[in-house]
Structures are given as C-alpha cells and as structure tokens.
C-alpha positions in Angstrom: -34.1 -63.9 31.0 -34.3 -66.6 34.2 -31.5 -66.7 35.8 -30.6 -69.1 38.7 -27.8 -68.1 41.6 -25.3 -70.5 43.0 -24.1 -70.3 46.6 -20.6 -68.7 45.4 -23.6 -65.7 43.9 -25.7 -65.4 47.5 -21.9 -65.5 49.2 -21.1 -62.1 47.0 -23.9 -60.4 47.5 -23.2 -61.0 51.5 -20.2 -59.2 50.2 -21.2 -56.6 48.6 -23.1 -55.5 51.7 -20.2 -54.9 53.8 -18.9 -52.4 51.4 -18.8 -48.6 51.6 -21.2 -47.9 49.2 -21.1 -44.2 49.0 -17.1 -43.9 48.4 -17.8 -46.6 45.5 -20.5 -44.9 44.1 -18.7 -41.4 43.9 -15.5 -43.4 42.5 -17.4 -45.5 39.8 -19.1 -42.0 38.6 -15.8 -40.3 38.8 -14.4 -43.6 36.7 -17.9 -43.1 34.3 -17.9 -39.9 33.1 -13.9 -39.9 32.5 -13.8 -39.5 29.0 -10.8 -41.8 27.4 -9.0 -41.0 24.1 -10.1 -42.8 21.3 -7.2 -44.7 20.6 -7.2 -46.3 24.1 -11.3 -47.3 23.6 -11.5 -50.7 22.6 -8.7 -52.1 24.4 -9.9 -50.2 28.4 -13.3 -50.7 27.6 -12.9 -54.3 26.0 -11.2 -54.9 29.6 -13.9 -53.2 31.5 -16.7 -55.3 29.5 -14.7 -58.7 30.2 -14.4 -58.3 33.7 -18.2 -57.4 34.1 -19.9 -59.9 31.5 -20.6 -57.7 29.2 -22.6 -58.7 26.0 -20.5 -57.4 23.5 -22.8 -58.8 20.6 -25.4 -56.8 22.0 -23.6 -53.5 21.5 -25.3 -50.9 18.9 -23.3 -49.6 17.3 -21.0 -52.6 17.1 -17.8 -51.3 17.7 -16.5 -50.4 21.3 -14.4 -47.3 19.8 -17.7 -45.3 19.6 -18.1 -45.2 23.2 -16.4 -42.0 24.7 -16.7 -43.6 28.5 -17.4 -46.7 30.9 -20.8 -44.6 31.1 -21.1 -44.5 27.2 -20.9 -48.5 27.3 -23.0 -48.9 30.1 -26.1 -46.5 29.1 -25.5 -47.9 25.5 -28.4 -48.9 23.4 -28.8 -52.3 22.4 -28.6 -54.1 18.9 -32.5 -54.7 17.8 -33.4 -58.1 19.0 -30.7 -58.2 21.2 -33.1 -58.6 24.5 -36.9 -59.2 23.4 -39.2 -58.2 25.8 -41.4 -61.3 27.6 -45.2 -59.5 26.6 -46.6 -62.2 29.6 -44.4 -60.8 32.1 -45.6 -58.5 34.8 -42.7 -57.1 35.2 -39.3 -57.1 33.3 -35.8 -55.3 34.1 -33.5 -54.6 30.6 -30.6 -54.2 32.6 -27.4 -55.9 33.8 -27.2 -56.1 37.4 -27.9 -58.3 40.3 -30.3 -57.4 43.3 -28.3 -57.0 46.1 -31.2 -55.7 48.4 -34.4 -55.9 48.6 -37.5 -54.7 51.4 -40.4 -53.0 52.2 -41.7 -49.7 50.7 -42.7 -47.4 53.9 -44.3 -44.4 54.3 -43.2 -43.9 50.7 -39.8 -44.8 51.1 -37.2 -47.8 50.5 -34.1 -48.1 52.6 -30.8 -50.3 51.7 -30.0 -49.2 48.8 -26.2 -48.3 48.8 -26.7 -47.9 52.8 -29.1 -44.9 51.8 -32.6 -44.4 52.3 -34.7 -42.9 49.1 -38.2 -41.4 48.5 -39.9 -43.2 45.7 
C-alpha cells in the first residue's frame, strides 16, 4: 500500500530519534515475550492493537484470545487476501512499521538503526 506522511508523521519520527533505543528495545522484548493468561487476551491485546493501528480484520485466526503475547499478535499470520502482494513492484515490505532511518550501506554495513551499527 502507498502511503503519504503529514508533517505531524516527519515531526515523530524527529522524535523517535531522540530516544534511547536500546533500553526500549530490551523493554518491548521483555513486554513481547510476557506470556498473558488467557482470560486477560482480548481485552490487553485489543488495547495494544488500538493504540498501534492494528488491522484487526487481518488477524488469522480471527480471534485475539489465540495469541499467547504482544509477540504472538505481532508475528501473527495474516487472513488470505488480507495484504495482496503488488507482482510490478520491485520491492514490497508486508509489515507494519514506519522508516525512521534510512542511509548508506558501507563496507558491508548500515548504521542508525536503533543507534546501532549492523553487518548486513
């Protein structure tokens, strides 16, 4: 899908730069692989899929209770149909995220991503 960004969106991701990405990333993983009861499923991860803009009538299965975690919904698989793939595209992401940085590949390597530089 095309999406286009407002100024509020380019203001966020200024933002989000600013942030200490490592701490985040060990407490969203932490907050990931916490497994909840299943009586507490819907309503937690029906919050947690709100608050991100979460798809929920892509969700296979359907119902939010079969998801033991926020990682369970997020690494989910989707409901046929529920993102076709553009077969003109060169490229195409299925995922639900926003760039937040972007540069060079050198010597094998890309920097910036959560403040960390990665071998490809």
């Amino acid at each position: 899908r095309t999406e286009t960004h407002t100024p509020a969106d380019v203001q966020l991701v200024s933002l989000y730069r600013l942030l200490p990405w490592r701490e985040m990333s060990r407490l969203a993983a932490a907050i990931h692989e916490t497994k909840l009861p299943e009586w507490s499923r819907r309503h937690v991860l029906g919050v947690w899929a709100v608050a991100l803009g979460v798809d929920l009538s892509e969700l296979h299965p359907p119902d939010l209770a079969h998801f033991h975690s926020v990682g369970d919904l997020f690494a989910r698989q989707l409901a046929p149909g529920a993102r076709p793939v553009d077969q003109r595209a060169a490229l195409v992401s299925p995922v639900d995220g926003l760039v937040i940085s972007a540069g060079p590949v050198e010597g094998g390597r890309v920097s910036n991503v959560k403040g960390v530089s990665y071998s490809l």
